[in-house]
C-alpha positions as CSV (number, residue, x, y, z in Angstrom):
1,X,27.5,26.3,189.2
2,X,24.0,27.8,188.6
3,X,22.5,27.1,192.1
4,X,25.7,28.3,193.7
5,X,25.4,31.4,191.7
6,X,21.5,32.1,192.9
7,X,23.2,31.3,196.2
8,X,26.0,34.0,195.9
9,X,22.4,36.2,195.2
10,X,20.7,35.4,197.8
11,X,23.5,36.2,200.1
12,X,23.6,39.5,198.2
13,X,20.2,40.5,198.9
14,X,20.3,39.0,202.6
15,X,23.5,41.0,204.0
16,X,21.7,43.8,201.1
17,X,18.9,43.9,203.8
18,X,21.2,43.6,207.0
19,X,23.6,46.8,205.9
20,X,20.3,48.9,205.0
21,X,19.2,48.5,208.6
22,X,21.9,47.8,211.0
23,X,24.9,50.3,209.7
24,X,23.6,53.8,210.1
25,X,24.3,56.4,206.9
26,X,24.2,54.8,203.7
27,X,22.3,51.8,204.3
28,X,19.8,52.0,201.4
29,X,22.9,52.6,199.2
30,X,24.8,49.6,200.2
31,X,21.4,47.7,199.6
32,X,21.2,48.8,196.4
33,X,24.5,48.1,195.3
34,X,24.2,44.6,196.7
35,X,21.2,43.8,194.7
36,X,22.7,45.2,191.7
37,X,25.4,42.6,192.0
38,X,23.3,39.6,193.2
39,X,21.3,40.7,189.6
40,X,24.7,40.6,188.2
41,X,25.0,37.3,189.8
42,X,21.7,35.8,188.5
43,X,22.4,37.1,184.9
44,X,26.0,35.2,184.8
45,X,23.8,31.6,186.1
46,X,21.3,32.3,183.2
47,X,24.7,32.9,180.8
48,X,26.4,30.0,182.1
49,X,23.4,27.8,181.7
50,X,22.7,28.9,178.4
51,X,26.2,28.0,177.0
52,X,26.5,24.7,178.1
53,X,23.0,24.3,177.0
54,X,24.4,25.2,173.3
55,X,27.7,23.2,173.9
56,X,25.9,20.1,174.3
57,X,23.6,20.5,171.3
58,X,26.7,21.3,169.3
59,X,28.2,18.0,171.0
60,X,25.5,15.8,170.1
């Protein structure tokens, strides 16, 4: 789950960087957007990690 999140990211920032130079009008917006959700993305792996990190403390 947390590498497939940095994944989902990464694919973010990749089509981010695509949209900002191939579709003419609003490129640097739709690359902006898209890196605010692959953040978003990277923020929900660190949350995900940290509560199964605290699950399994609570488990042992």
């Amino acid at each position: 789950m947390f590498i497939s999140m940095y994944a989902l990211a990464a694919l973010h920032l990749g089509f981010g960087l695509i949209a900002a130079f191939a579709i003419p009008g609003g490129g640097i917006a739709i690359l902006l957007v898209l890196v605010a959700m692959g953040s978003f993305y990277v923020l929900c792996a660190h949350s995900w990690a940290l509560a199964h990190a605290v699950a399994r403390r609570h488990r042992d």
